[in-house]
PDB file with one MODEL, atoms N, CA, C and O in Angstrom:
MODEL        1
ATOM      1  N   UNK A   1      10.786  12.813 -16.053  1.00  0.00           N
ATOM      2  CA  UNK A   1      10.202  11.801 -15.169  1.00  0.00           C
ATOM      3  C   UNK A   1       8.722  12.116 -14.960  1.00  0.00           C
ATOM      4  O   UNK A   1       8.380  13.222 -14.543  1.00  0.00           O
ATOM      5  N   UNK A   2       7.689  10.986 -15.297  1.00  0.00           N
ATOM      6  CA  UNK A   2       6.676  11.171 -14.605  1.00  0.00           C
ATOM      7  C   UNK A   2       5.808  11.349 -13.310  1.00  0.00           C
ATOM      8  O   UNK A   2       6.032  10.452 -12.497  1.00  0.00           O
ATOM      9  N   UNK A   3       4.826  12.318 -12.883  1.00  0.00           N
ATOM     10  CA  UNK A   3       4.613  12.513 -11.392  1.00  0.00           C
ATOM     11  C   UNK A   3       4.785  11.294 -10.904  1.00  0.00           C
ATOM     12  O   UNK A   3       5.524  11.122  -9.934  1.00  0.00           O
ATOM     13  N   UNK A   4       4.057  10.156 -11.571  1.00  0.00           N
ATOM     14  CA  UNK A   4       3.737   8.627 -10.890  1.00  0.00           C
ATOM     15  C   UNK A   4       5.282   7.827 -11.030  1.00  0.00           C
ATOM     16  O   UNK A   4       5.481   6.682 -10.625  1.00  0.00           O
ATOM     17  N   UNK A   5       5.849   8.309 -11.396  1.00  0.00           N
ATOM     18  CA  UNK A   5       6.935   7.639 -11.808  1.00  0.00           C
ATOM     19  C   UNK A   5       7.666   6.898 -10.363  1.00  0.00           C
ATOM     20  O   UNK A   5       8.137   7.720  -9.577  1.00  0.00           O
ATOM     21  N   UNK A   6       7.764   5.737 -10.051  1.00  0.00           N
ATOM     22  CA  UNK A   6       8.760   5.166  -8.602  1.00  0.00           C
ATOM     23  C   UNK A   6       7.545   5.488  -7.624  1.00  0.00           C
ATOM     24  O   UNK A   6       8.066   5.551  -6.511  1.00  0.00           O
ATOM     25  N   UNK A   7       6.276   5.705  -7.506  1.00  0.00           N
ATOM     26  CA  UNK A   7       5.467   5.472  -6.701  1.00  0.00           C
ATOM     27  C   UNK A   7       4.503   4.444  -6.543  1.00  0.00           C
ATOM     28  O   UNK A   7       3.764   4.254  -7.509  1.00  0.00           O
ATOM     29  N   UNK A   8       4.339   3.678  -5.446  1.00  0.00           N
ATOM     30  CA  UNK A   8       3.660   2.719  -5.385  1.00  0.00           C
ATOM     31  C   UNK A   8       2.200   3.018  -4.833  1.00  0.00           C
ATOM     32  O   UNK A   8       1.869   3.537  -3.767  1.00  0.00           O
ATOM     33  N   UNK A   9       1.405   2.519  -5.909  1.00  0.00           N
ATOM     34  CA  UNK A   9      -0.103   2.152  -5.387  1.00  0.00           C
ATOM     35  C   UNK A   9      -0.868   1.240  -4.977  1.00  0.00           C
ATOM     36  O   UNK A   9      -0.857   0.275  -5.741  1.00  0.00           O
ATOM     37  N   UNK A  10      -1.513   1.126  -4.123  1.00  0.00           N
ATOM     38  CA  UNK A  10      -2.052  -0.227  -3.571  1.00  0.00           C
ATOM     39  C   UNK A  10      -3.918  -0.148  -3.898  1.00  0.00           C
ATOM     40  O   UNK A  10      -4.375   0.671  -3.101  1.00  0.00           O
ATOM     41  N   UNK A  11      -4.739  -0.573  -4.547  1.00  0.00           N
ATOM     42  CA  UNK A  11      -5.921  -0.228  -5.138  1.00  0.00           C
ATOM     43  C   UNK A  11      -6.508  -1.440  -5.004  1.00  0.00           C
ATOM     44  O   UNK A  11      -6.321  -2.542  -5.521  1.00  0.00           O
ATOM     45  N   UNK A  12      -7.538  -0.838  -3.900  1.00  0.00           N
ATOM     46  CA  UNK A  12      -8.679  -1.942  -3.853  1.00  0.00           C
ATOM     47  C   UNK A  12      -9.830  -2.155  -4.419  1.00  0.00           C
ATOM     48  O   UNK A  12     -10.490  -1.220  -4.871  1.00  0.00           O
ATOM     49  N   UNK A  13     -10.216  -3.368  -4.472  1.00  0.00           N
ATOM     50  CA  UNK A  13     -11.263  -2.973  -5.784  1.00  0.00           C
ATOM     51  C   UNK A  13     -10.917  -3.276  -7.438  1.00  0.00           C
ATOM     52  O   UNK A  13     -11.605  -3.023  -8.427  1.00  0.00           O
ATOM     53  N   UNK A  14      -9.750  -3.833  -7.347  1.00  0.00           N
ATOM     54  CA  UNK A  14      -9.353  -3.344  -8.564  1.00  0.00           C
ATOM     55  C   UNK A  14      -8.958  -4.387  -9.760  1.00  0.00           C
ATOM     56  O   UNK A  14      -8.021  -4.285 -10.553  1.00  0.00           O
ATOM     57  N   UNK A  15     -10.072  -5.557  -9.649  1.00  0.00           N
ATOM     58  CA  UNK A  15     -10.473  -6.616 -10.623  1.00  0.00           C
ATOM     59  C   UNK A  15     -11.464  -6.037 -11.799  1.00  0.00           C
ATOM     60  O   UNK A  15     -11.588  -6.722 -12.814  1.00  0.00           O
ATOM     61  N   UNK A  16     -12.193  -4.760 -11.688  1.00  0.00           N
ATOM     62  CA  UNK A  16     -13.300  -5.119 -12.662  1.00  0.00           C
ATOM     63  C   UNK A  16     -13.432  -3.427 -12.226  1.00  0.00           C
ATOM     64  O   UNK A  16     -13.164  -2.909 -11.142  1.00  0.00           O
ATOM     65  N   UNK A  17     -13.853  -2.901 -13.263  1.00  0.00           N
ATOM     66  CA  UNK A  17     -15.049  -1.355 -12.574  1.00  0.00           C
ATOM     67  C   UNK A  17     -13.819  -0.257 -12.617  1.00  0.00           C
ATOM     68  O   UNK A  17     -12.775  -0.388 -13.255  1.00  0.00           O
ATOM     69  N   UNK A  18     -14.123   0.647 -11.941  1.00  0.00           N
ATOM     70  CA  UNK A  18     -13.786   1.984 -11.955  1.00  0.00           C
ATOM     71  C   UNK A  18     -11.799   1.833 -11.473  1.00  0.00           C
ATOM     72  O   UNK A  18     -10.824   2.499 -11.823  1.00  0.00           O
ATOM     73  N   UNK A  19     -11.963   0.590 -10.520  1.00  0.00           N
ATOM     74  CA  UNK A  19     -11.063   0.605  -9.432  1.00  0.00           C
ATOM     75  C   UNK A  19      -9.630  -0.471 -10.814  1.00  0.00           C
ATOM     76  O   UNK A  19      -8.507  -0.524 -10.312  1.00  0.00           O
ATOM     77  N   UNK A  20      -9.694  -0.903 -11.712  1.00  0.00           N
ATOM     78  CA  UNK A  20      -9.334  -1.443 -12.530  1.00  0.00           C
ATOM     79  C   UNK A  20      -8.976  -0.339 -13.714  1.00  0.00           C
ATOM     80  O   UNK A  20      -7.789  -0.046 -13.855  1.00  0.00           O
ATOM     81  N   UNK A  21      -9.563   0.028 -14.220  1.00  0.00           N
ATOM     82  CA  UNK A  21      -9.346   0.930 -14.773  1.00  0.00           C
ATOM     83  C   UNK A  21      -8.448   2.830 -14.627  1.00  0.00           C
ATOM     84  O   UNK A  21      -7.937   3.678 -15.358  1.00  0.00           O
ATOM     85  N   UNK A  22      -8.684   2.651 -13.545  1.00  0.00           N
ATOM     86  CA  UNK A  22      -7.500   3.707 -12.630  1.00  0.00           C
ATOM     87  C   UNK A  22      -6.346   2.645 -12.902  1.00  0.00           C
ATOM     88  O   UNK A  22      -5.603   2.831 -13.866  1.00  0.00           O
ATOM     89  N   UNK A  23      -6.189   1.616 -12.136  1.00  0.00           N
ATOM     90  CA  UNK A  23      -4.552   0.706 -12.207  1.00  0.00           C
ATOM     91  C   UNK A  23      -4.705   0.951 -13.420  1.00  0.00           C
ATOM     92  O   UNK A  23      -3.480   1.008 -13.517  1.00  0.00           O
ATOM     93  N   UNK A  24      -5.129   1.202 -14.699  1.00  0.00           N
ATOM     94  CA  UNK A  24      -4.264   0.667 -16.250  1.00  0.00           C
ATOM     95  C   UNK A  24      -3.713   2.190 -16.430  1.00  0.00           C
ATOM     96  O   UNK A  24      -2.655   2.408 -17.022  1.00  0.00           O
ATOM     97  N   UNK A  25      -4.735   3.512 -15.717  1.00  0.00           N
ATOM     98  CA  UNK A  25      -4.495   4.640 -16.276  1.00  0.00           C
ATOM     99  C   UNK A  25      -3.078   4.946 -15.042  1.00  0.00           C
ATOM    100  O   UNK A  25      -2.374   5.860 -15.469  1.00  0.00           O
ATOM    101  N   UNK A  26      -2.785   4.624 -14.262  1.00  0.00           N
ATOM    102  CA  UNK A  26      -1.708   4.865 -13.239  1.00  0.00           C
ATOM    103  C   UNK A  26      -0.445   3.926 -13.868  1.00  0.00           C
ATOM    104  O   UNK A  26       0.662   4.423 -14.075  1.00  0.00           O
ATOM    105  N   UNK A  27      -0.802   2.294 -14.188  1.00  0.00           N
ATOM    106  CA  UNK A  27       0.319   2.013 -14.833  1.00  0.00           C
ATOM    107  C   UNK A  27       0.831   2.843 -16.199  1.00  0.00           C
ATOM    108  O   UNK A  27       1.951   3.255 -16.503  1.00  0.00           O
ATOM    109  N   UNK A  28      -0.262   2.903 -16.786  1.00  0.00           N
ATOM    110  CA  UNK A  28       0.387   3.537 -18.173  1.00  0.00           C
ATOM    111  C   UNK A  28       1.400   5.062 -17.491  1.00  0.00           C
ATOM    112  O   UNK A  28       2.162   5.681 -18.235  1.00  0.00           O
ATOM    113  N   UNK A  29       1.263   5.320 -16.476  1.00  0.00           N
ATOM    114  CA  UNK A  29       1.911   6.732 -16.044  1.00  0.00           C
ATOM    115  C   UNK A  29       3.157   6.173 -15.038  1.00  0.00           C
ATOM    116  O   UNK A  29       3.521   6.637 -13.957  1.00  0.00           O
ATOM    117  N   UNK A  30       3.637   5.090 -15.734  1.00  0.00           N
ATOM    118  CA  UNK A  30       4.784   4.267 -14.858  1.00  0.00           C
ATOM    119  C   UNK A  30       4.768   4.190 -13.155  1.00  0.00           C
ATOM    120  O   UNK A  30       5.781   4.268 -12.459  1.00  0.00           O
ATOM    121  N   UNK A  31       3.647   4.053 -12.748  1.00  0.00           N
ATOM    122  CA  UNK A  31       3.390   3.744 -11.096  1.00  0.00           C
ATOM    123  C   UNK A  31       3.385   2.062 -10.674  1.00  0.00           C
ATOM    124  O   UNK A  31       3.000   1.262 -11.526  1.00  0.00           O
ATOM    125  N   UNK A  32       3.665   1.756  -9.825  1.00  0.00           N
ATOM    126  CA  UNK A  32       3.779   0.304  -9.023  1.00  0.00           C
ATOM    127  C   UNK A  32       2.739   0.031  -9.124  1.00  0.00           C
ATOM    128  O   UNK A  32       1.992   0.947  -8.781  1.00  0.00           O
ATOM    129  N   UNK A  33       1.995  -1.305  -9.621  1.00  0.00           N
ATOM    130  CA  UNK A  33       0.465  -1.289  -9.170  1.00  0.00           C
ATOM    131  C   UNK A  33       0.195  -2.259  -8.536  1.00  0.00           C
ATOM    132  O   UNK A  33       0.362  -3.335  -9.109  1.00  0.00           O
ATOM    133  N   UNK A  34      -0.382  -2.272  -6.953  1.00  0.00           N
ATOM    134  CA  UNK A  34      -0.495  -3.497  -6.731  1.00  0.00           C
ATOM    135  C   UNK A  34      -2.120  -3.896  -6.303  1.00  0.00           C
ATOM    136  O   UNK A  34      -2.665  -3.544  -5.257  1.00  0.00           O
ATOM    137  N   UNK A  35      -2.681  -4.643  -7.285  1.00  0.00           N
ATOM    138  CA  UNK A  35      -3.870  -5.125  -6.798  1.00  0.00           C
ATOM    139  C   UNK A  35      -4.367  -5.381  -5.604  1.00  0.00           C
ATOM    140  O   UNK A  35      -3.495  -6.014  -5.007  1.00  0.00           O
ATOM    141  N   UNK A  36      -5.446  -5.214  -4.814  1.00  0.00           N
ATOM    142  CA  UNK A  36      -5.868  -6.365  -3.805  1.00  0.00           C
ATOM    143  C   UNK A  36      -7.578  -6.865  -4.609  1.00  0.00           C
ATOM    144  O   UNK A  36      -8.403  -6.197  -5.232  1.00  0.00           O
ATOM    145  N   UNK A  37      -7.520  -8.751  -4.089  1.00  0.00           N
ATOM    146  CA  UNK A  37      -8.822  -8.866  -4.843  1.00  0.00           C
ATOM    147  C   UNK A  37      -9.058 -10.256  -3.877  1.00  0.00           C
ATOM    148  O   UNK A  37      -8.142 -10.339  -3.059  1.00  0.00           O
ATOM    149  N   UNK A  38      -9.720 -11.001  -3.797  1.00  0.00           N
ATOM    150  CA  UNK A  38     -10.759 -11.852  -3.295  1.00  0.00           C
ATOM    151  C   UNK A  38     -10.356 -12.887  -4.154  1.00  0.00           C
ATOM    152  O   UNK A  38     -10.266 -13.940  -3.522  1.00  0.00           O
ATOM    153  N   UNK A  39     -10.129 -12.985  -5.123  1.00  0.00           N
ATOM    154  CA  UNK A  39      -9.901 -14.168  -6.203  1.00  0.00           C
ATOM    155  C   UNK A  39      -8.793 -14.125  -7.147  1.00  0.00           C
ATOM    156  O   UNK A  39      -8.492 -13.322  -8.031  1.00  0.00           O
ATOM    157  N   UNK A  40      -8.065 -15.621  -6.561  1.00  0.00           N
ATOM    158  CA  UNK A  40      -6.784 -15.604  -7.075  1.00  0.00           C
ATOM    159  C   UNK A  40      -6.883 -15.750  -8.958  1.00  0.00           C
ATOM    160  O   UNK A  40      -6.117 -15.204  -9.752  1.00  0.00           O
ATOM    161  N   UNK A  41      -7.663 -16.345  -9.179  1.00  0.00           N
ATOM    162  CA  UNK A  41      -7.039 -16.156 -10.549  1.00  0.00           C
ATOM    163  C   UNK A  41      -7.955 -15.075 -11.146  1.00  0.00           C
ATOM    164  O   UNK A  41      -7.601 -15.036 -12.324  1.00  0.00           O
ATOM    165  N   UNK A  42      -9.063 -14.064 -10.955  1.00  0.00           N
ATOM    166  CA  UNK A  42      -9.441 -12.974 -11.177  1.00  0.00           C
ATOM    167  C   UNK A  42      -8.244 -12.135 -11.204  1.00  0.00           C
ATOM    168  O   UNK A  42      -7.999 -11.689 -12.325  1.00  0.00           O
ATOM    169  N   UNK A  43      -7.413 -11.789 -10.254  1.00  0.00           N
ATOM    170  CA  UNK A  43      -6.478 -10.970 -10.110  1.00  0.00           C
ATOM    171  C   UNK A  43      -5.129 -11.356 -10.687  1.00  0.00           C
ATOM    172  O   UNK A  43      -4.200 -10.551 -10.622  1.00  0.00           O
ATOM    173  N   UNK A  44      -4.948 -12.761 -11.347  1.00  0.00           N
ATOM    174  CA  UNK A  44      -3.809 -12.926 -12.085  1.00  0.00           C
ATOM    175  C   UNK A  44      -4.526 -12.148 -13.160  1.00  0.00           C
ATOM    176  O   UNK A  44      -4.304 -10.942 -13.260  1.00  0.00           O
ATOM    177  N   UNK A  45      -5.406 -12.780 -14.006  1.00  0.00           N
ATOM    178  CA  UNK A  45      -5.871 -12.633 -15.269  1.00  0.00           C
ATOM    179  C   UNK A  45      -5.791 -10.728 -14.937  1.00  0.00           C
ATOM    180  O   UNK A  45      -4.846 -10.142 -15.465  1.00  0.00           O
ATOM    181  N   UNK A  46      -6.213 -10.375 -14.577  1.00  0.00           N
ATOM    182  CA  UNK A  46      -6.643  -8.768 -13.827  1.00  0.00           C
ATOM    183  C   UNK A  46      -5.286  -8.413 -14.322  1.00  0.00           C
ATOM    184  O   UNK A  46      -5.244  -7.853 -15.418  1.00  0.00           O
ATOM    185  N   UNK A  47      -3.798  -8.724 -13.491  1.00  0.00           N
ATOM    186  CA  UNK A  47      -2.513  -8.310 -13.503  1.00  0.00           C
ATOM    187  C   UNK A  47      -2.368  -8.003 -15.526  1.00  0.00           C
ATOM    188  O   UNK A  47      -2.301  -7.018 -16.263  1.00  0.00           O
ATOM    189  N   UNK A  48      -2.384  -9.752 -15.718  1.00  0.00           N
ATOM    190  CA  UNK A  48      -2.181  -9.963 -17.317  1.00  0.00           C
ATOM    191  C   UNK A  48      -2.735  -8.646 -18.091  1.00  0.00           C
ATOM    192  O   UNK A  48      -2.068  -7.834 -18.732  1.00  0.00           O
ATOM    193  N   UNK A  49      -3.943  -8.653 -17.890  1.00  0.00           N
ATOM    194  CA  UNK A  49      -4.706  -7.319 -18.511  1.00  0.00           C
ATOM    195  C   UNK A  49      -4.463  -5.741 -18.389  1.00  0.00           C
ATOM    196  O   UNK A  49      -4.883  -4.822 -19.091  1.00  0.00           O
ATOM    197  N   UNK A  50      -3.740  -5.743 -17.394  1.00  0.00           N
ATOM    198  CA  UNK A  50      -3.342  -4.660 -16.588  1.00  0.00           C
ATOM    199  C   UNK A  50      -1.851  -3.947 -17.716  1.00  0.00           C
ATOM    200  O   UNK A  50      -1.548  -2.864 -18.217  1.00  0.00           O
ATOM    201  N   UNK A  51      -1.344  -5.213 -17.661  1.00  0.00           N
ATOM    202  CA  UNK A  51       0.250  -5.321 -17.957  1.00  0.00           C
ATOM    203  C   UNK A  51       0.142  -4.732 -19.775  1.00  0.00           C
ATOM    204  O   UNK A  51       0.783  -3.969 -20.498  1.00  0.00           O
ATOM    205  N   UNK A  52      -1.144  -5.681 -19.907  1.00  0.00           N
ATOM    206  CA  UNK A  52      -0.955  -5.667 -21.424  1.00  0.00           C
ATOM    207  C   UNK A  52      -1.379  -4.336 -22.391  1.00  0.00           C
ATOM    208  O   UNK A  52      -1.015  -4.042 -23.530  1.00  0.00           O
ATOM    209  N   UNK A  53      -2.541  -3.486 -21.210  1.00  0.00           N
ATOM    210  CA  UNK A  53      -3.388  -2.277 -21.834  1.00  0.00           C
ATOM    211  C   UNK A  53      -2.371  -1.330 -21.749  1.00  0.00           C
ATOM    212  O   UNK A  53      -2.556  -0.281 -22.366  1.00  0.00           O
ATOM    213  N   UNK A  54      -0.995  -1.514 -20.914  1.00  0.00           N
ATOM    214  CA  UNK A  54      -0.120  -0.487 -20.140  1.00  0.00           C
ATOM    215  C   UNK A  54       1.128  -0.590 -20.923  1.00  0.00           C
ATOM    216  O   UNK A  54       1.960   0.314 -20.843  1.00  0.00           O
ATOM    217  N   UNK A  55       1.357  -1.787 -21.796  1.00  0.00           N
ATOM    218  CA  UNK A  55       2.539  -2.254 -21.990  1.00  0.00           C
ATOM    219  C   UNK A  55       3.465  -2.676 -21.389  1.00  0.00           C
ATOM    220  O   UNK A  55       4.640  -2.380 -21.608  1.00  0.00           O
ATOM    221  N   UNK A  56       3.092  -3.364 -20.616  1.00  0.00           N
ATOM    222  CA  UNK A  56       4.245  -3.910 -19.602  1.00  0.00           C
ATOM    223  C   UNK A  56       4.260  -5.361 -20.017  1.00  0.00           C
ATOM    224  O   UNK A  56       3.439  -6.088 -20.577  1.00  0.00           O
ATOM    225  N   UNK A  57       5.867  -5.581 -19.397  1.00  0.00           N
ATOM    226  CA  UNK A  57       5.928  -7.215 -19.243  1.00  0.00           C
ATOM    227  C   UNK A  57       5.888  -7.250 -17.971  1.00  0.00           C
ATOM    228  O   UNK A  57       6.076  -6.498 -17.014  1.00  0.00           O
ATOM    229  N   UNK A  58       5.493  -8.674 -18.265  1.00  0.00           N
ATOM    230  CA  UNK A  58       5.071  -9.329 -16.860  1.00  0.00           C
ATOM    231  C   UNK A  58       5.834 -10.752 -16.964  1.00  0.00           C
ATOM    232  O   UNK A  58       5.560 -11.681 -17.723  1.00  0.00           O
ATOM    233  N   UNK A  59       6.584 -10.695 -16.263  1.00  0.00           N
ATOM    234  CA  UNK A  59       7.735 -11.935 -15.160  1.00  0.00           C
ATOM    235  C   UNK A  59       7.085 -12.615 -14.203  1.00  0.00           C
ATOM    236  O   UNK A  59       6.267 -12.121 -13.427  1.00  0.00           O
ATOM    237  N   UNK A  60       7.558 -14.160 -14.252  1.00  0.00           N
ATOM    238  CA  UNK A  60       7.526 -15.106 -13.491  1.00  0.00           C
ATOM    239  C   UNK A  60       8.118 -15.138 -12.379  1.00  0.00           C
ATOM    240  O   UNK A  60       7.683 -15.514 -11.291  1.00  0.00           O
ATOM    241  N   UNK A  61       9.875 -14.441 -12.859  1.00  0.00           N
ATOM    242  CA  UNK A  61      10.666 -14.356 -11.927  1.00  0.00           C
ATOM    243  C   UNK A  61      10.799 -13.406 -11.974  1.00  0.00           C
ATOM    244  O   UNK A  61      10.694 -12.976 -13.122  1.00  0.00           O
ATOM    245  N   UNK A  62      11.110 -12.363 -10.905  1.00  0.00           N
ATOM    246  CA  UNK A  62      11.659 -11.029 -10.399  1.00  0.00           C
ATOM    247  C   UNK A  62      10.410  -9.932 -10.028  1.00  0.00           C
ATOM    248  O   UNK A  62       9.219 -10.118  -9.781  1.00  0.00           O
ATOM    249  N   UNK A  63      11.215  -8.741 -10.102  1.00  0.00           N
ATOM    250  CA  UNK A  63      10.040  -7.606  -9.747  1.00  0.00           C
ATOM    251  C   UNK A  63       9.362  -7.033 -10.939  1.00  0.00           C
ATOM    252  O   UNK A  63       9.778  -6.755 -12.064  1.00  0.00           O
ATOM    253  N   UNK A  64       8.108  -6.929 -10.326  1.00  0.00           N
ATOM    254  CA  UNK A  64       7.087  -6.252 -12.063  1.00  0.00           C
ATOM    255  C   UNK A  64       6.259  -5.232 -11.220  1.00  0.00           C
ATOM    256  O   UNK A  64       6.080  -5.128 -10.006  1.00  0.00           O
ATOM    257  N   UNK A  65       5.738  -4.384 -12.495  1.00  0.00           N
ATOM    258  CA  UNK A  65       5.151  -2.987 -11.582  1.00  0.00           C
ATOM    259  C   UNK A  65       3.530  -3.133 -11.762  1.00  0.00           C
ATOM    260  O   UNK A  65       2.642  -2.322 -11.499  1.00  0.00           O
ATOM    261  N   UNK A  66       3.454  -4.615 -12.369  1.00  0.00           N
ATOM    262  CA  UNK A  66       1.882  -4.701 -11.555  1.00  0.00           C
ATOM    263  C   UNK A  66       1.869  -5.881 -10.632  1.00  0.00           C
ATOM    264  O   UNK A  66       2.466  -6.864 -11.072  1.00  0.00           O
ATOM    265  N   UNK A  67       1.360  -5.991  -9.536  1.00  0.00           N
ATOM    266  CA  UNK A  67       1.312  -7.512  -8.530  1.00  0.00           C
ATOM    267  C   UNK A  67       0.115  -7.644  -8.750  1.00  0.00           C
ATOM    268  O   UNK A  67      -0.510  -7.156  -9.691  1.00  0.00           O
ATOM    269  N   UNK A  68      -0.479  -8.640  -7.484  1.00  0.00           N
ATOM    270  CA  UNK A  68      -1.507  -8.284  -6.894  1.00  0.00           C
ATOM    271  C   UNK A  68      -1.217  -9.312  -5.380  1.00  0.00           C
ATOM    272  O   UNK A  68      -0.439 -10.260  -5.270  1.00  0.00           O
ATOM    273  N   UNK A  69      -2.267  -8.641  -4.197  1.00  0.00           N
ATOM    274  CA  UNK A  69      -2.004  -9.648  -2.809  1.00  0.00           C
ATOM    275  C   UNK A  69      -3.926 -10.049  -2.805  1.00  0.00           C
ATOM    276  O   UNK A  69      -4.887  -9.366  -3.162  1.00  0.00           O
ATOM    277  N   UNK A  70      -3.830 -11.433  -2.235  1.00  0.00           N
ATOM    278  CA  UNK A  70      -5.317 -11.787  -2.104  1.00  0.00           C
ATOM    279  C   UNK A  70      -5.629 -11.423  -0.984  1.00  0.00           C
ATOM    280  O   UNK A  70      -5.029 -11.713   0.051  1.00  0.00           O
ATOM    281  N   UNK A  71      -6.464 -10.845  -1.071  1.00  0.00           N
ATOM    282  CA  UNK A  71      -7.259 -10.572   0.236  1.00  0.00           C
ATOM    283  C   UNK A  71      -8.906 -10.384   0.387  1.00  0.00           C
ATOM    284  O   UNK A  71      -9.310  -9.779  -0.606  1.00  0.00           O
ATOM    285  N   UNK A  72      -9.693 -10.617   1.056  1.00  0.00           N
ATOM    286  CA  UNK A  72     -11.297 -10.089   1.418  1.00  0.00           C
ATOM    287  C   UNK A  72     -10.813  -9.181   2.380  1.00  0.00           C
ATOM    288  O   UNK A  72     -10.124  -9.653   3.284  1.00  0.00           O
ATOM    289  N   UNK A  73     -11.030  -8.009   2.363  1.00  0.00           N
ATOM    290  CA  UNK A  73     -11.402  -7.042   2.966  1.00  0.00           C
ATOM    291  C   UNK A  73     -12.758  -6.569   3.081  1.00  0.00           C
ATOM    292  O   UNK A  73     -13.059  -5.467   3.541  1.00  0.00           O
ATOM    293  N   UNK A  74     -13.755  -7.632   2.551  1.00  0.00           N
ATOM    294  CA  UNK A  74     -15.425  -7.022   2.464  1.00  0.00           C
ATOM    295  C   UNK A  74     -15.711  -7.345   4.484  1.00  0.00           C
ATOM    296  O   UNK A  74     -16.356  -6.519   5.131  1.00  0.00           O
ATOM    297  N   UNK A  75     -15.315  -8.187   4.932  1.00  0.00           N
ATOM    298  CA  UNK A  75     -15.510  -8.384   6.736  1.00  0.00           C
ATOM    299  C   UNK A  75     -14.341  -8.265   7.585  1.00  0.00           C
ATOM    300  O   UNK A  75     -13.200  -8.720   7.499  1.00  0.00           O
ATOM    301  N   UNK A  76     -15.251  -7.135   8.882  1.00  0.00           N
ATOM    302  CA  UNK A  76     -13.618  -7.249   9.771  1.00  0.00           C
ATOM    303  C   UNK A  76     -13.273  -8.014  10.521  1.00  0.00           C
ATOM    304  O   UNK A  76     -12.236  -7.852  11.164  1.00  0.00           O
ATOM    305  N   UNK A  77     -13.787  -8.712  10.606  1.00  0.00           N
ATOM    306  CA  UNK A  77     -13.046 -10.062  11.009  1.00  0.00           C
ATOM    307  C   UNK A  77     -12.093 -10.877  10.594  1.00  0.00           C
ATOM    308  O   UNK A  77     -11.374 -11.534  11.346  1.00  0.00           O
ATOM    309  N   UNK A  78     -12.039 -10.873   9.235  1.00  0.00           N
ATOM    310  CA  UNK A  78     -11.149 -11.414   8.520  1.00  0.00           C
ATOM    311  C   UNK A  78      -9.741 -10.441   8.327  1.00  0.00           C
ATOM    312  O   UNK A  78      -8.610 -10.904   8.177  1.00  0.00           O
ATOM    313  N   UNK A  79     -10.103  -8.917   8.369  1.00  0.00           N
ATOM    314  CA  UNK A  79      -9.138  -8.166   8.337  1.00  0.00           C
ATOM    315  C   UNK A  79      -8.446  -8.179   9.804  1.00  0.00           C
ATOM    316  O   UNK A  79      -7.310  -8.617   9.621  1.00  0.00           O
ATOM    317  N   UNK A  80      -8.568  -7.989  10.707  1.00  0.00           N
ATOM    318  CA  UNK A  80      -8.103  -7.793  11.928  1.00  0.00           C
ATOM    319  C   UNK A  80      -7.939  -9.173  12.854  1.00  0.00           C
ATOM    320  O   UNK A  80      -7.538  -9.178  14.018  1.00  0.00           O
ATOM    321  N   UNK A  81      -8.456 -10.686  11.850  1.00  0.00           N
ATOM    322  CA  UNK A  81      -8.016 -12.223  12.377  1.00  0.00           C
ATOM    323  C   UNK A  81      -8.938 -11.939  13.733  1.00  0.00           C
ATOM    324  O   UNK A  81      -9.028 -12.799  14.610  1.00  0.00           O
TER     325      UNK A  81
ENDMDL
END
């Protein structure tokens, strides 16, 4: 079993850059990956890419070990409503 193996990560940042590239090197090490990003179809396409550098499939229906949730976290206002 791998260290990452059944652990979930939550990585912000993680459409483009440093923070993207960790999710492909954590999926490829069988970890949960779940995006957060600002833009919904950045972070589909993001998932797709994710899935594909890692070898994963990626489902319509059921559970997959890359997601992603939309969110701005750049203001706290928006984080804390």
């Amino acid at each position: 079993m791998n260290i990452m193996e059944g652990k979930i990560c939550l990585i912000t940042g993680s459409t483009s850059g440093i923070g993207k590239e960790i999710a492909v090197g954590l999926a490829k090490m069988k970890a949960t990956i779940i995006l957060v990003g600002r833009d919904k179809d950045k972070c589909e396409a993001t998932v797709q890419e994710i899935a594909n550098r890692a070898g994963i499939i990626v489902s319509k229906s059921g559970e997959n070990r890359v997601s992603y949730i939309e969110a701005d976290l750049s203001l706290q206002a928006r984080i804390l409503g």
